[in-house]
Structure formats: structure tokens, C-alpha cells
C-alpha positions in Angstrom: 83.9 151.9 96.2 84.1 148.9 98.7 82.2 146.1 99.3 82.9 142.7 101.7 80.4 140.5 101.9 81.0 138.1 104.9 79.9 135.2 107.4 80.8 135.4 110.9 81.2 132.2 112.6 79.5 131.5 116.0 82.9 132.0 117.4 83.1 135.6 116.5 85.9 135.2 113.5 84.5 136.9 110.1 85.5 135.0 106.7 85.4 137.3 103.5 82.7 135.2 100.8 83.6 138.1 98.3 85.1 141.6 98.4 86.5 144.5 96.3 89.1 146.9 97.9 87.6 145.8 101.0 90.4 146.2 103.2 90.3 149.8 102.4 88.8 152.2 104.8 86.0 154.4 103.6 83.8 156.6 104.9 80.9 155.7 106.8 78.4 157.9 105.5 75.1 157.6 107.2 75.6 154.1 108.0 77.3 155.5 111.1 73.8 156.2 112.2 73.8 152.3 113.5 76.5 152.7 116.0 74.4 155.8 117.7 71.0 153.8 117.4 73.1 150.6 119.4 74.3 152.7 121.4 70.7 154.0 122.4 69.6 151.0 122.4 72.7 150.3 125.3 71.2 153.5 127.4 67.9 151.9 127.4 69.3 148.5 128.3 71.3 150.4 131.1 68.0 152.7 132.3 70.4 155.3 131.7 67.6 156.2 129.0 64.2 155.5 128.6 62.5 155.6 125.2 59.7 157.3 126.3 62.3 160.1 127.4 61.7 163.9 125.8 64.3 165.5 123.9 64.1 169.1 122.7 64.8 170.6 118.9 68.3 173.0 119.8 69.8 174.9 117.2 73.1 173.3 117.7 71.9 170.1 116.3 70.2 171.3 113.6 71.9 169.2 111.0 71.4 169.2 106.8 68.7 166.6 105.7 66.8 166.4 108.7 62.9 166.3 107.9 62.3 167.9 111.8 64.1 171.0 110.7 60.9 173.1 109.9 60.0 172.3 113.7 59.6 175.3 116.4 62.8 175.0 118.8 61.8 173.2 122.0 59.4 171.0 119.9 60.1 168.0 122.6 60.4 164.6 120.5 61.0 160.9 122.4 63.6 159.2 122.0 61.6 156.4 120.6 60.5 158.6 117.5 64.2 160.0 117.2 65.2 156.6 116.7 62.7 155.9 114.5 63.3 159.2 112.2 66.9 158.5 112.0 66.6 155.3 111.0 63.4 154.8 109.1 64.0 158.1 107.2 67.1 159.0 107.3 66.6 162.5 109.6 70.1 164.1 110.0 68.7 166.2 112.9 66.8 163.0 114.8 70.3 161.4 115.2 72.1 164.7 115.8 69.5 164.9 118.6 70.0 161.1 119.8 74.0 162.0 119.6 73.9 164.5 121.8 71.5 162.9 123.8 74.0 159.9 124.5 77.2 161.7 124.0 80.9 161.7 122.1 82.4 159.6 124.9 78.8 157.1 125.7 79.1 156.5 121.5 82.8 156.2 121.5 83.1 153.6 124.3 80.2 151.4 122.7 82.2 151.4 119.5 85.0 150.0 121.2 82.5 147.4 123.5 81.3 146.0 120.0 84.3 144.6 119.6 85.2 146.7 116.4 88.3 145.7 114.9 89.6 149.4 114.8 88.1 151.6 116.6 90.0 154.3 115.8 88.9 154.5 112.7 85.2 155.4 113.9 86.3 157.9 117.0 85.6 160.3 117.9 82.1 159.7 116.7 81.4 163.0 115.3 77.4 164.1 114.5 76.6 165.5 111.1 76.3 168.5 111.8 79.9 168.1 113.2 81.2 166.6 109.8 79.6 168.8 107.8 81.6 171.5 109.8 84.5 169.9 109.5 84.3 169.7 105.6 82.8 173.3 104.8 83.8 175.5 107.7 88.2 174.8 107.2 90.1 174.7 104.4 90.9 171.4 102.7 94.5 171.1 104.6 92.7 171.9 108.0 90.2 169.3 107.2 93.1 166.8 106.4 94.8 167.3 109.4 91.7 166.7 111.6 91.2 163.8 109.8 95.6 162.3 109.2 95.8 163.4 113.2 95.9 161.0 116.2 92.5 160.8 117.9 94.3 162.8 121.0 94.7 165.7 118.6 91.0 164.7 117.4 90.1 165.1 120.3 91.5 168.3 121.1 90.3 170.0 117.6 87.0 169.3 118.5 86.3 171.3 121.2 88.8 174.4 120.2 87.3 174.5 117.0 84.1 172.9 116.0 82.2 173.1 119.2 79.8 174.1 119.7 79.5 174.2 116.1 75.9 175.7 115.3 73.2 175.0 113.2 74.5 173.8 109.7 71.9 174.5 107.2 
């Protein structure tokens, strides 16, 4: 594992306090779920979004862990109590939902406006369902192609061969 433990000064610059392997990238896991809930949080900001907005249960985002799974497709949820489900819980299908609510490119570009140090390591901003995909539906050198590729060639794998992807269950 890695851990940095940091200050960042008023002037933007981070100083490591204490680390282990912390230069080393690892994967984000559902911490990842922070950069789509800024990036809502950037839609409402923009009234490109409201929070009060519906969104409806689809199959395609049907992700694994996601407490709203059991729900009827078309249940409508707002974006307020996606938000909150992702977050307070955890729900795999909330931020699914909120994902493709915002979309790839929306999430991508706000990675890249926070001032991320390498965004490229974060995009394209795949949803869980999408991972999950990625790691059971190819073999083990497909997956580590995808993941060793440029993001041009992420990119294009995505759409020739994940999406859409499906429910993953």
C-alpha cells in the first residue's frame, strides 16, 4: 500500500509530512467516487444540473454493490439522493447513475480543472460498472493493454469494446 500524508500551502504547493511508496501510483478504488461528486457539485454550480433533478434506474448502470439494485427500472431518484447514496453509503449504482448523468468527457475535464498533477493517470474516468468490465469481461493481457495504453487508445477501447457495457451483477 501507499500512504502520503501532506499540508498544502496557501499557495497551492503540497509538502509530504510522511509517506510510504507514495510516489507510486495506485488504484483509486472507490475514492474515485469524489472526483464524480465535485464534478456534480460543478454541474450544479454551472445550472447545468439541479439537485432536485430526476434520474432514472437503467440497466446499463447497474453496477456491483449498489444498495438501489433491488429497485424497479425507471425508479426516478434526484440527484441530491444519488449523491448522497454514493457517498454516505458507498452505492456503486448511485454514482454509476451520477456518472452517466455528468458524463466521461464533463468528469474528465474537471479532473484536469482541479489542477491534478497527472491527470492521465485518472482518465478516462471510467464507472464501475465499466471497471469491473474491464477486469472480468477480457483476458488479463487485454486488460493490461487497456490499462499500459495511451489515453487516445483508452479512448478508443472504450467505445469498441466496453460500451455500452450492460448491467454487471
Amino acid at each position: 500500500p501507499g500512504l502520503l500524508v501532506g499540508r498544502i500551502s496557501s499557495t497551492g504547493v503540497c509538502s509530504e509530512i510522511t509517506g510510504r511508496n507514495a510516489a507510486t501510483p495506485r488504484a483509486t478504488a472507490s475514492i474515485f467516487k469524489l472526483w464524480i461528486l465535485g464534478g456534480v457539485g460543478r454541474a450544479i454550480a454551472q445550472g447545468a444540473v439541479s439537485s432536485n433533478d430526476l434520474v432514472p434506474m437503467v440497466a446499463s448502470e447497474i453496477a456491483p454493490g449498489g444498495t438501489i439494485n433491488s429497485e424497479p427500472l425507471n425508479t426516478v431518484f434526484s440527484v441530491r439522493d444519488l449523491a448522497r447514496l454514493m457517498i454516505g453509503i458507498s452505492d456503486n449504482t448511485a454514482t454509476d447513475l451520477m456518472h452517466q448523468l455528468l458524463g466521461r468527457s464533463f468528469l474528465n475535464q474537471v479532473i484536469v480543472d482541479y489542477g491534478v498533477a497527472l491527470p492521465d493517470l485518472l482518465t478516462p474516468l471510467l464507472g464501475i460498472s465499466e471497471q469491473f468490465h474491464l477486469f472480468t469481461s477480457f483476458n488479463l493481457p487485454t486488460a493490461q493493454t487497456y490499462v499500459n495504453v495511451t489515453q487516445a487508445l483508452q479512448n478508443q477501447f472504450l467505445p469498441n469494446q466496453t460500451e455500452p457495457p450492460g448491467p454487471n451483477t
